[in-house]
N, C-alpha and C positions, 0 to 999 in steps of 0.2 A: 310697525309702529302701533302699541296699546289705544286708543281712543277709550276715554273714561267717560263714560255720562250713566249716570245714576237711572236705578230703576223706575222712580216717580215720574221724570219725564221722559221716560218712553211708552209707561204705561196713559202718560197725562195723553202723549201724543195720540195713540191707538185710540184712547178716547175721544180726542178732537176729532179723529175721522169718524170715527162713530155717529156723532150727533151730528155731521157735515151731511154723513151720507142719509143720515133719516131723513135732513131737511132738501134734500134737491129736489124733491120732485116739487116741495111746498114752495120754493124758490122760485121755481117756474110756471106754478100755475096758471098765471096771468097770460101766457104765450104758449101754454101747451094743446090748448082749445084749437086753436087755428091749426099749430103746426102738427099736431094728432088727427084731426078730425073728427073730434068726440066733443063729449061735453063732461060739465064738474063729476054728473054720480059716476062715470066711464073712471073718471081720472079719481076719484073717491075710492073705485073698488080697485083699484089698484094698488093705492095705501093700505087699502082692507086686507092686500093680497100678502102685502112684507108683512103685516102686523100678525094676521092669522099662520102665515109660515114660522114666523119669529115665535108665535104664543104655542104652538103646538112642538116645535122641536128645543126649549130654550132650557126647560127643565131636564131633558135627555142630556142637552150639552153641557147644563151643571152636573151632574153625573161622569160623563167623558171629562170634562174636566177635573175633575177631583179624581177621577181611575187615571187618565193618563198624561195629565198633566197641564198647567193654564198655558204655559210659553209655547209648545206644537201648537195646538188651539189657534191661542191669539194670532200669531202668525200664517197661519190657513185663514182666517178671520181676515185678515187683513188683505190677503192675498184673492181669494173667492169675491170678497164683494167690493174690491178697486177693478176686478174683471167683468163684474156683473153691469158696473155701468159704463165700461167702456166698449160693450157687446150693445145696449141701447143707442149709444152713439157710434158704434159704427152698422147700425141694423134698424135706422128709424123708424117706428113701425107701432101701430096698438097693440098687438101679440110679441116682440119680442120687450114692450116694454111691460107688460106683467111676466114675460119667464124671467127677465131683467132685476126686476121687484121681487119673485120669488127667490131668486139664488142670493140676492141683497140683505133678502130675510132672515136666510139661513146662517148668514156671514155675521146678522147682526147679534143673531141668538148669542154668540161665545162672548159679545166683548164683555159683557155685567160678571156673567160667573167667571168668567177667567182675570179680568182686572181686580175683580175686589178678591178674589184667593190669592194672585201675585199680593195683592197689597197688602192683608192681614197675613200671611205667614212671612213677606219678608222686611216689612218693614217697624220696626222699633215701637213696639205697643205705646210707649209716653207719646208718640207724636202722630199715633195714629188719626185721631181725628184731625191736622189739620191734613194731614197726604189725604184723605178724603174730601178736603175741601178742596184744594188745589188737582187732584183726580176729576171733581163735578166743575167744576170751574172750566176745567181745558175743554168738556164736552160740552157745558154752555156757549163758551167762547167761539166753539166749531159751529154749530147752531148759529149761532150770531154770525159771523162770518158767512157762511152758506147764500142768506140772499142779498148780501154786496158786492161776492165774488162771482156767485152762478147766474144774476141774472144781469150782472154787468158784462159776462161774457158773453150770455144769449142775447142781449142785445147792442151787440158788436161783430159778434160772429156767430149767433143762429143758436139755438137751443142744442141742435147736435155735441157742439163744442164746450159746451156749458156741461153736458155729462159727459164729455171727455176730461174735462179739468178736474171732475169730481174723481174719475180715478187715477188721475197722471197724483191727486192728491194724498192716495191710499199709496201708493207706489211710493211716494218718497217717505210716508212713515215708516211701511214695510222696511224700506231700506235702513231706515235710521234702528228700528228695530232688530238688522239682522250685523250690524257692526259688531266685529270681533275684537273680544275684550271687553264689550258693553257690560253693564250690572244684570240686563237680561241675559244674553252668552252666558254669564255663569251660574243662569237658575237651572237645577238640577229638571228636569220633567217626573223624577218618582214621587208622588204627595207625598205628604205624611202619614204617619200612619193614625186612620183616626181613634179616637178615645175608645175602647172598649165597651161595648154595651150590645145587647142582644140584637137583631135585624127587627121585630116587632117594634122597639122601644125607637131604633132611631125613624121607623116609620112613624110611628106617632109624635112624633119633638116636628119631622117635617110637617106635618099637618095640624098640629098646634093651635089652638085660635089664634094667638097672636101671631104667627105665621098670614093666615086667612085672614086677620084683620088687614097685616100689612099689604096684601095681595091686593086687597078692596082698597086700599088708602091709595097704592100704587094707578088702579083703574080710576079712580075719582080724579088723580091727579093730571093722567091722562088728558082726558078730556078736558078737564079745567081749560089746561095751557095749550091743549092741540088744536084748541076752534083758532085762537091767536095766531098761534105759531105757523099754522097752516093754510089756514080761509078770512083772517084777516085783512091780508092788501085784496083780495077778491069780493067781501062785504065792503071794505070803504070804497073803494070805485063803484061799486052795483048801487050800494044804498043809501053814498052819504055824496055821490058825488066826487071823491077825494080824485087827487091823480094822480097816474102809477108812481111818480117821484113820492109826493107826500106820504102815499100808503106806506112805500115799502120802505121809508125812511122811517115811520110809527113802530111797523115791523122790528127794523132794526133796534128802533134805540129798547124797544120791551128786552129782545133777546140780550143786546149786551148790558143792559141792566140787569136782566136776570142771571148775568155770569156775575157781574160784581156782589149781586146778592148773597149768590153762595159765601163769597168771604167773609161778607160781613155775617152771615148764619154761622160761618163756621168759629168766627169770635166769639157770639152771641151763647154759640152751643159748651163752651170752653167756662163760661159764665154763668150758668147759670141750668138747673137741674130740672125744670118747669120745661121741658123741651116740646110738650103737647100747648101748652100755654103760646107761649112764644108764637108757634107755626099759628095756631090758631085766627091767634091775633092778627098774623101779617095778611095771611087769606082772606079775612075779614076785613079789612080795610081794600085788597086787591078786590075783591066782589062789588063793595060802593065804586070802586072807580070804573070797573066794567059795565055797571048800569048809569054809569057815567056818558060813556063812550058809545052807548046803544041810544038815550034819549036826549043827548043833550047838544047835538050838533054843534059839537066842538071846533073851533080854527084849527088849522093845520101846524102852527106851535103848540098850540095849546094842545091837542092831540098828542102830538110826540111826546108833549111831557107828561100828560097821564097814563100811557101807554109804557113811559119810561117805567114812570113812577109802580105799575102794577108788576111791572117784570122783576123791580129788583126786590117787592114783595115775595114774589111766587118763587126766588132765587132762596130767600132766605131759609125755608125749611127744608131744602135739601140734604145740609150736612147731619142736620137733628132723626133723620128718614133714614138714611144711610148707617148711625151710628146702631139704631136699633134694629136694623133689620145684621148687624154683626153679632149685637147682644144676643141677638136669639140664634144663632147659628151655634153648633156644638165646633171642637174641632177638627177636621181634618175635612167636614162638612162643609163648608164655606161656598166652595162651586152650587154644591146642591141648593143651600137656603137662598142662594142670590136669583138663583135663576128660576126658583118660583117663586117669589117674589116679583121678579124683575118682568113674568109674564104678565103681571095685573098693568103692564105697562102698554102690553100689546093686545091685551084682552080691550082696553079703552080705543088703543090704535083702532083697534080693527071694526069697534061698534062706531067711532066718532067719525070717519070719512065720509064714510056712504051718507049718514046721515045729514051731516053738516052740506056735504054735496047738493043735499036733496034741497037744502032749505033754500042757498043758492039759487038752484033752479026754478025751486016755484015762486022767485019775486022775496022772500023773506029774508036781504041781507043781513037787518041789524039782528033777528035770531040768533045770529052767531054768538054774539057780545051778548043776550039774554042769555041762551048757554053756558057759556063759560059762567059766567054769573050764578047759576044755576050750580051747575059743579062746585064751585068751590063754594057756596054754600053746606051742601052736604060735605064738605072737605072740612069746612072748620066744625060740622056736627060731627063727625065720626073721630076728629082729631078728640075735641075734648072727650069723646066717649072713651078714647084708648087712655087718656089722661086720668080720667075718673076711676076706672078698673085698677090703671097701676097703683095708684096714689091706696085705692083699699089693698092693693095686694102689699105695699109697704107699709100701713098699718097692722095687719094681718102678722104679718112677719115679724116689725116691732116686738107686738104679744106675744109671740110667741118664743121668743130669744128672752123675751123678760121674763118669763115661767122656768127658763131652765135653771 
C-alpha cells in the first residue's frame, strides 16, 4: 500500500526535530545543576560545544549536500542525532553529555542546507515563500514544544527520560521520513547540475558581502533570542523571584508565539517589498519589551504576555531572512549558501552560552534580558543598514536600464 504525504511535511517535520533537539538541554537547565553536578558555565560550554561542532563542520555539509545529495543527508541527520541523545540518557554523566552535544552538533549541521535545497529545487517557485513559512513554523513550533514536553517528562521521570523522549522523537520523524512511496522516496539524491561559471567566480558569489552580511545578521540574531530561549526560566527564578511553573510558562508562550510570528511574517513578506523595514521594526519594539522584562518587575500574567508579545515579534522576520538568503544563492548552490549562512547561527550559539552562563553565575540574572536587548538593537542597526545598501543598489540599477 502507497502512503502519499507530500514533501513539505516531511521536510516541516525534520525540522521540528531540529529546533526540539537544539532546545533539550535549554529545557532542562533548571534540573541539570543538581542532576549533573556542575554548574550554568559547565552546562553553557556544553551548548558552546554543539554550536562550535555545528559552526565548523556546517558549511562542509552544505557542500556534501549539494555533491551528494539533501534526502541521504537528512536522513543520517536525523538518525545520528536521535542516537546522540539517547546515548546521554542511557550514559548519564558530564562527559558523555558533551560527546552527546558533539555528535547532536554534527546531526544538526545538515538540517538548514539539506531542507532549504529539498525545498527550492522541488517545490513550485510561486509558493515558495509560504513552504518557507510553514518549514520555520514547524521548527519554531519544535522549540516551543521542547520545554512542555521535556521538562514535563524530567519532572515525572527524572531528566534521564526526558533525553530519552527527545530521541524516541527523532526516531518517529525518521520513520515518517523513510515511508515508501512518500514525496521524499521519490527525491532523486543526484543534484542538479549547477549553472556554469568558473570555480573563482562561484567562490567569490559565496563570500559576497551580502552573504557575510547575512552570516552577521544570522549571529546577531542568535543571541538576540538565545539569552530567552535558553537562560530565561533560569534569570526569572535567580533574579525576579518567579517560579519554575511561572518561568517556564513565559518560556513557552515567547517560543509559541514566536512560531505563530513566522506566519504572520510570511503574510507580511508576500505584502510588501520593504522587507529590511518591516523586520526592523518588529525587533524594535521586541527590544523596548525586553527592557521591559529586565527593569520592570512584572506579575506573572503580565509577564507571559510581554514575553508572548516579544516572541511573536522576533517570529515575524524569519520568513523575510530566509527569502533573501535564497535570493543570493546561485543554482544548484543552495546546500552551500544555506549552510554558511546558517553558521552565523552557531557562531552566536557558541559565543552566547558560556557567556550568559557566566552572568548567571556571578549574581547578574536580569543581564540576560539586558542582553538580548542589546542584540537586537544592533539587529535592527544592521537590518536597516542591508536596507539602505539594497534600496541604493535598486536605484543604481533603475539608472542604468534607463541609459540603455
Amino acid at each position: 500500500m502507497t502512503i502519499r504525504i507530500g514533501l513539505l511535511p516531511q521536510v516541516a517535520a525534520a525540522h521540528f526535530v531540529s529546533h526540539l533537539h537544539i532546545m533539550v538541554l535549554a529545557a532542562l537547565f533548571p534540573l541539570l545543576p543538581a542532576f549533573l553536578n556542575v554548574d550554568y558555565v559547565a552546562l553553557g560550554l556544553a551548548l558552546s560545544v554543539f554550536n562550535i561542532v555545528t559552526a565548523l563542520v556546517q558549511a562542509p555539509m552544505g557542500f556534501a549536500v549539494d555533491r551528494h545529495g539533501a534526502r541521504r543527508l537528512l536522513l543520517m541527520a536525523l538518525a545520528l542525532g536521535s542516537c546522540s541523545f539517547l546515548l546521554i540518557a542511557l550514559l548519564p554523566g558530564y562527559t558523555c553529555l558533551l560527546v552527546g552535544m558533539a555528535l547532536a552538533g554534527v546531526a544538526n549541521a545538515v538540517y538548514h542546507p539539506a531542507d532549504y535545497a529539498l525545498l527550492s529545487r522541488h517545490i513550485n517557485p510561486a509558493h515558495i515563500g509560504k513552504a518557507f513559512s510553514v518549514h520555520t513554523f514547524a521548527g519554531f513550533l519544535g522549540a516551543a514544544v521542547a520545554p512542555v514536553l521535556l521538562l514535563g517528562v524530567a519532572v515525572a521521570s527524572g531528566p534521564a527520560m526526558a533525553f530519552a523522549t527527545a530521541a524516541l522523537v527523532g526516531f518517529a520523524a525518521l520513520a515518517l521520513l523513510l515511508i515508501p512511496g512518500s514525496a521524499l522516496a521519490q527525491v532523486s539524491d543526484t543534484p542538479p547540475a549547477p549553472a556554469p561559471k568558473p570555480v573563482q567566480a562561484q567562490r567569490v558569489a559565496l563570500l559576497s558581502p551580502m552573504i557575510i552580511s547575512l552570516t552577521l545578521l544570522f549571529v546577531l540574531l542568535n543571541l538576540s533570542t538565545g539569552a530567552i530561549e535558553k537562560f530565561s526560566v533560569a534569570a526569572l527564578m535567580q533574579g525576579q523571584g518567579v517560579a519554575l511553573y511561572w518561568a517556564n510558562s513565559a518560556l513557552t508562550a515567547f517560543l509559541f508565539a514566536s512560531a505563530f510570528g513566522v506566519l504572520a511574517g510570511g503574510a507580511l513578506a508576500d505584502r510588501t517589498q520593504r522587507h529590511g523595514v518591516v523586520a526592523a521594526s518588529a525587533f524594535a519594539v521586541a527590544c523596548v519589551l525586553m527592557l521591559l522584562v529586565a527593569t520592570a518587575g512584572l506579575s506573572e500574567p503580565l509577564l507571559l504576555a510581554v514575553l508572548g508579545a516579544a516572541g511573536f515579534l522576533t517570529g515575524v522576520i524569519a520568513p523575510s531572512r530566509d527569502m533573501l538568503v535564497r535570493a543570493a544563492a546561485t543554482k544548484g548552490a543552495e546546500g552551500k549558501t544555506f549552510g554558511i549562512v546558517s553558521t552565523g547561527f552557531n557562531i552566536g550559539g557558541a559565543i552566547g552560552p558560556v557567556g550568559f552562563g557566566w552572568l548567571l553565575d556571578q549574581g547578574h540574572p536580569n543581564a540576560i534580558f539586558w542582553a538580548s536587548a542589546a542584540f537586537m538593537g544592533l539587529t535592527v542597526a544592521l537590518t536597516l543598514l542591508q536596507e539602505w545598501v539594497m534600496a541604493r543598489q535598486r536605484k543604481v540599477t533603475a539608472l542604468q536600464l534607463s541609459f540603455k
